[in-house]
C-alpha positions as CSV (number, residue, x, y, z in Angstrom):
1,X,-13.6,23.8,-7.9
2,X,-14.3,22.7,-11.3
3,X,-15.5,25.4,-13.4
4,X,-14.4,24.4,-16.9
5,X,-15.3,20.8,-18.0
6,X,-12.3,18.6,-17.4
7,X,-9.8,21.1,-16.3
8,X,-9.2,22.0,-12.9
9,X,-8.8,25.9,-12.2
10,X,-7.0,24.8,-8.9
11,X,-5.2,21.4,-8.4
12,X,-7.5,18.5,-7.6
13,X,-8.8,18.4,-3.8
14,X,-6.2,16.3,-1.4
15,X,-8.0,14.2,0.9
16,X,-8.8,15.9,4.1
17,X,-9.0,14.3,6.8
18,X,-5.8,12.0,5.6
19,X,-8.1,8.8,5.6
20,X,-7.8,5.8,2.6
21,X,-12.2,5.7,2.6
22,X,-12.5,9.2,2.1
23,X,-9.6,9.3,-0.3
24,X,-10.7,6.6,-2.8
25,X,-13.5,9.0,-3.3
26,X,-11.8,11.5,-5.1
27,X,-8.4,9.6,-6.3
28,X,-6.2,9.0,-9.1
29,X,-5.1,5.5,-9.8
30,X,-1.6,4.1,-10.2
31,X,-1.9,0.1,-11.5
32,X,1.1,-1.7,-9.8
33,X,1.8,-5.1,-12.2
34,X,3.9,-7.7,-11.7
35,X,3.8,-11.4,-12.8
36,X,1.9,-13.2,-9.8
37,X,0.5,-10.2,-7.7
38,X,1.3,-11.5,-4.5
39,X,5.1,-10.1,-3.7
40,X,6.3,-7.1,-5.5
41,X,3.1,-5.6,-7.2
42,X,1.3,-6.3,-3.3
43,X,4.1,-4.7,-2.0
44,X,3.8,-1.4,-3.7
45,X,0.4,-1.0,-3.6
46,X,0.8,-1.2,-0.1
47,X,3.2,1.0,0.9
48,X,2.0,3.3,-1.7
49,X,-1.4,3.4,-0.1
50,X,-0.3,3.9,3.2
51,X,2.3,7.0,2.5
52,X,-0.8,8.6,-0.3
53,X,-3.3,8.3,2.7
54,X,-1.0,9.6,5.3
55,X,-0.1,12.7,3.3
56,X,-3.7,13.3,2.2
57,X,-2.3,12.8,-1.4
58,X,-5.6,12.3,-3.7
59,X,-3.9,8.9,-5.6
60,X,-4.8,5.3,-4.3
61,X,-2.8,2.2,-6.0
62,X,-4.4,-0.9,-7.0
63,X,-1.8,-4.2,-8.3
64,X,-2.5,-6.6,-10.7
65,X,-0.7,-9.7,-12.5
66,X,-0.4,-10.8,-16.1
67,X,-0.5,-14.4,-14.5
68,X,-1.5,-15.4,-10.6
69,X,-2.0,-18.9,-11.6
70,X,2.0,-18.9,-11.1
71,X,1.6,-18.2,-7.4
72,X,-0.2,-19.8,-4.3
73,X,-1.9,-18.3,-1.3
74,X,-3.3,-14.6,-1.3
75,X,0.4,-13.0,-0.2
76,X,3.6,-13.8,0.0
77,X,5.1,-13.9,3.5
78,X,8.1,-11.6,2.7
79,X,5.4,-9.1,1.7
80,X,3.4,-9.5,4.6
81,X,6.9,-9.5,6.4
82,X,8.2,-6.2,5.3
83,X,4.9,-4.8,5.5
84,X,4.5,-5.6,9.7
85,X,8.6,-4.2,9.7
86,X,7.3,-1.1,8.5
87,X,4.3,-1.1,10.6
88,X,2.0,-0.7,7.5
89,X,-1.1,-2.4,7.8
90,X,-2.5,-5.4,5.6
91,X,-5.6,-3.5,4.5
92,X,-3.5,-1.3,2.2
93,X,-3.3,-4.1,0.1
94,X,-6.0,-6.5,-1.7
95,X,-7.1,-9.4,0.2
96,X,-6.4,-11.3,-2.5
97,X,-4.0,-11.7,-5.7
98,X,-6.0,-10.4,-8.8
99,X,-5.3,-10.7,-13.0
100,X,-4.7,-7.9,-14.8
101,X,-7.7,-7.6,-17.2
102,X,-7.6,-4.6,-20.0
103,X,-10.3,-2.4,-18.2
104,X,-7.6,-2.3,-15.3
105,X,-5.5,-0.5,-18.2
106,X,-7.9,1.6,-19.3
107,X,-8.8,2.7,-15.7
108,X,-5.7,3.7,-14.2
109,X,-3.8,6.9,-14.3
110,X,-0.8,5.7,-14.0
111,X,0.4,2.1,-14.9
112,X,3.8,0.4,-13.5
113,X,5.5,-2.8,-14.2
114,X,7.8,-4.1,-12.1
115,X,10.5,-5.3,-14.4
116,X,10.7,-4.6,-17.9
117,X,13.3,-7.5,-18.8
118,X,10.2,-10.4,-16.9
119,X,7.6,-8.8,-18.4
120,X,7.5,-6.8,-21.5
121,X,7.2,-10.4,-23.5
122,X,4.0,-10.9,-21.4
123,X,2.7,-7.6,-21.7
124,X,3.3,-8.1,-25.6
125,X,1.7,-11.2,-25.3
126,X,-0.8,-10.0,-23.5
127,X,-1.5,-6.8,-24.2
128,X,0.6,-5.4,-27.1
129,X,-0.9,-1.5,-27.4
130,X,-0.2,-1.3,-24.0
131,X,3.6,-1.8,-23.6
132,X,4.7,1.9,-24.6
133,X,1.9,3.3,-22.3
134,X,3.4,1.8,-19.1
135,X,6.6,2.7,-16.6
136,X,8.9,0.1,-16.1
137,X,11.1,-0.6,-13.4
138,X,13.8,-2.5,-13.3
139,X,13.2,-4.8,-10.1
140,X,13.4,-8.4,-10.7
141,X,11.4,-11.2,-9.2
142,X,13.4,-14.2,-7.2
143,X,15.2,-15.9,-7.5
144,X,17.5,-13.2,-9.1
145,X,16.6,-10.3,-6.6
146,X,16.1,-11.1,-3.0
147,X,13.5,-9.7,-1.0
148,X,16.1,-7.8,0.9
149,X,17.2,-6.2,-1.8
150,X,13.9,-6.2,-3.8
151,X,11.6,-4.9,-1.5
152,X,13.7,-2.0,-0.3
153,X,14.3,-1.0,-4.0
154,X,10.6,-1.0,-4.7
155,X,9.8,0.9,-1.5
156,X,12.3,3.4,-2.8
157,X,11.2,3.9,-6.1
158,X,7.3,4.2,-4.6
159,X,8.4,7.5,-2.3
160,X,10.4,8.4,-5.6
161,X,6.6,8.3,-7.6
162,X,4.6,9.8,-4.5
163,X,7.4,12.6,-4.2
164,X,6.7,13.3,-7.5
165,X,2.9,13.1,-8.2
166,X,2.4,14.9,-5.1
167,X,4.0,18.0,-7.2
């Protein structure tokens, strides 16, 4: 399949059979990022995971958070909420809420931040060559947004992101 180093002649294998196991093998990484990572970054890698696996799609999604000492408990019941709602399964996610670290930048494909106006100051804090090289979307935390509005938004904008790496 590859027969030139680093460029594929064909596009890069989708997962066959559909499984998440078989697909981390071979997959891209999109880096979900949100302040805490345990509502909206948990969120998206969930439902992200569970839609890449069931189409096959060679991606897998991690989330991270610029700080999780803000939050307590591994995952916030509205996530695990929507989640069972849209019968996705808990193992699409983490088990537990994890800090964004640099090599987390460095190792992902694709990185996304859940809203630019929360967390471009942190990610300029934190991580200033970093804040041009990242997608933002514009879904904020509570209590501005509230998770029915927030979760259905990120859930939107996630089959918006598969539609389009699956191109």
């Amino acid at each position: 399949m590859k027969t030139i180093p680093g460029r594929w002649i064909r596009s890069p294998p989708r997962c066959v059979p559909p499984d998440f196991k078989v697909c981390q093998q071979v997959a891209k990484t999109v880096l979900f990022i949100c302040t805490g990572n345990f509502y909206r970054s948990r969120f998206a890698e969930a439902v992200f995971n569970y839609h890449a696996s069931k189409e096959g799609l060679p991606w897998r999604a991690i989330s991270r958070g610029l700080a999780i000492h803000w939050a307590t408990g591994p995952l916030s019941p509205y996530t695990a909420g929507a989640l069972a709602v849209r019968r996705i399964p808990l193992h699409h996610t983490g088990p537990d809420r994890i800090q964004l670290t640099e090599d987390d930048l460095k190792s992902a494909n694709l990185r996304v931040v859940m809203d630019r106006s929360e967390h471009f100051a942190m990610m300029m804090e934190h991580f200033p060559l970093w804040t041009a090289q990242v997608e933002y979307w514009d879904v904020p935390d509570l209590p501005i947004n509230q998770p029915e509005v927030a979760l259905p938004a990120i859930e939107g904008k996630v089959l918006e992101l598969l539609e389009r790496l699956s191109k």
